[in-house]
Backbone bond lengths (Angstrom), bond angles and torsions (degrees), N, CA, C in turn:
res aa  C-N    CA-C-N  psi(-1)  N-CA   C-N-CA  omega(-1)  CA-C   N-CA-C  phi
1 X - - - 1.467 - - 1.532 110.66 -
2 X 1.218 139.77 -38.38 1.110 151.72 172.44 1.295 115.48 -62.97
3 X 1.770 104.60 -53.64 1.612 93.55 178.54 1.566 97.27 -62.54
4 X 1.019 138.24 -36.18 1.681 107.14 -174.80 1.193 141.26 -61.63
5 X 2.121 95.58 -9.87 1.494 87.60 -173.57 1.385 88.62 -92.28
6 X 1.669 122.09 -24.60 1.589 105.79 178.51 1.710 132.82 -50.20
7 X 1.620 99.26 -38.76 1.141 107.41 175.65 1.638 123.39 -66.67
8 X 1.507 112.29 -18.83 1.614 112.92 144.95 1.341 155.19 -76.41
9 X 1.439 88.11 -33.49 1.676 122.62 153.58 1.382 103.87 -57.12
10 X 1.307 133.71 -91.69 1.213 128.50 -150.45 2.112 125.62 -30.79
11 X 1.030 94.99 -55.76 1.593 88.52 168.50 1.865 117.27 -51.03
12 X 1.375 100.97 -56.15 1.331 99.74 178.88 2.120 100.91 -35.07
13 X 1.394 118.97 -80.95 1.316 138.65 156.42 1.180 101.93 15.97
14 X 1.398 113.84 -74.34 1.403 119.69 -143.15 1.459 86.67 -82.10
15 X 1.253 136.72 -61.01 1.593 146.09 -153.39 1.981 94.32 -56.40
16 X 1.327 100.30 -50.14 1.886 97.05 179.64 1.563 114.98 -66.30
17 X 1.484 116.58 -35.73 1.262 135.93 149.08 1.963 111.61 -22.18
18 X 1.214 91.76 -72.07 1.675 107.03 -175.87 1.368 103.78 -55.40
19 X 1.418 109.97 -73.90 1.130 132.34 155.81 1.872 108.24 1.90
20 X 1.096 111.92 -81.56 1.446 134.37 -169.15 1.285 100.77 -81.17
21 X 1.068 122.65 -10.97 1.750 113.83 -166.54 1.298 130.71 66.06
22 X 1.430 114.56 6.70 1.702 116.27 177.83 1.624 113.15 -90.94
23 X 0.843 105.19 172.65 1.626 120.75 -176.57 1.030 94.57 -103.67
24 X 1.519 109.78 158.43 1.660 140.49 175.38 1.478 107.12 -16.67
25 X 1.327 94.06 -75.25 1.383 113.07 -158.95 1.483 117.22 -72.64
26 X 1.276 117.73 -11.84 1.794 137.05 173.29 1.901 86.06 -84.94
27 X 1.146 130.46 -81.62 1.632 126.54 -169.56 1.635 107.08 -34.16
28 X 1.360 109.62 -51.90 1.669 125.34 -174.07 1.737 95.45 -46.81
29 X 1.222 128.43 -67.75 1.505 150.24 -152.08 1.765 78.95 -65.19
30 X 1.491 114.87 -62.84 1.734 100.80 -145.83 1.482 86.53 -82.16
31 X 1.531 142.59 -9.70 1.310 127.11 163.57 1.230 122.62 -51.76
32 X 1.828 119.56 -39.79 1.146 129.07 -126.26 1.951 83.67 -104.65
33 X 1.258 110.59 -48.13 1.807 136.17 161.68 1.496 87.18 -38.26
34 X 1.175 125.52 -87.99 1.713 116.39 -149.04 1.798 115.79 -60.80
35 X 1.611 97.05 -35.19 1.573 83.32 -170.26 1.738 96.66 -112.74
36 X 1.856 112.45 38.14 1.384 104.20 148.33 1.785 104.41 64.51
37 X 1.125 131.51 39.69 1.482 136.01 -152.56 2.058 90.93 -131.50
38 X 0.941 110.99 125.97 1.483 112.81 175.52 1.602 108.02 -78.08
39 X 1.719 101.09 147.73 1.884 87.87 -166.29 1.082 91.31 -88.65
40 X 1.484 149.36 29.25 1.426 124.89 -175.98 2.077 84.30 -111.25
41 X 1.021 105.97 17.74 1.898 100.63 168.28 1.640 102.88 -65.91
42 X 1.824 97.78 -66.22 1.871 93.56 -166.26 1.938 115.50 -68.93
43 X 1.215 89.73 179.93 1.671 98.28 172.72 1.362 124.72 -105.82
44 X 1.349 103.63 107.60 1.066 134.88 154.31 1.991 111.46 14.99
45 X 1.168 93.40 -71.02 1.599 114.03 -177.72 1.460 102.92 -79.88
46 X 1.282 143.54 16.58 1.798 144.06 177.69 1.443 80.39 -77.75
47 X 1.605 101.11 144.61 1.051 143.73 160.88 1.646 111.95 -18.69
């Protein structure tokens, strides 16, 4: 269930990412902060 919303999410991500100038793993953190989501949901090994 999750990977599906990731696999929709992620572009959005990356473009606000660019957007903002942060890296992966800075967008991941303030995703995970705003909508209250524990980081041990995604995998570890993602891109």
């Amino acid at each position: 269930m999750v990977d599906k919303y990731k696999e929709m999410l992620a572009p959005i991500f990356k473009q606000v990412a660019k957007e903002m100038n942060l890296d992966e793993m800075e967008i991941k953190s303030v995703v995970y902060r705003e909508f209250g989501l524990e980081e041990g949901i995604h995998d570890k090994n993602e891109k």
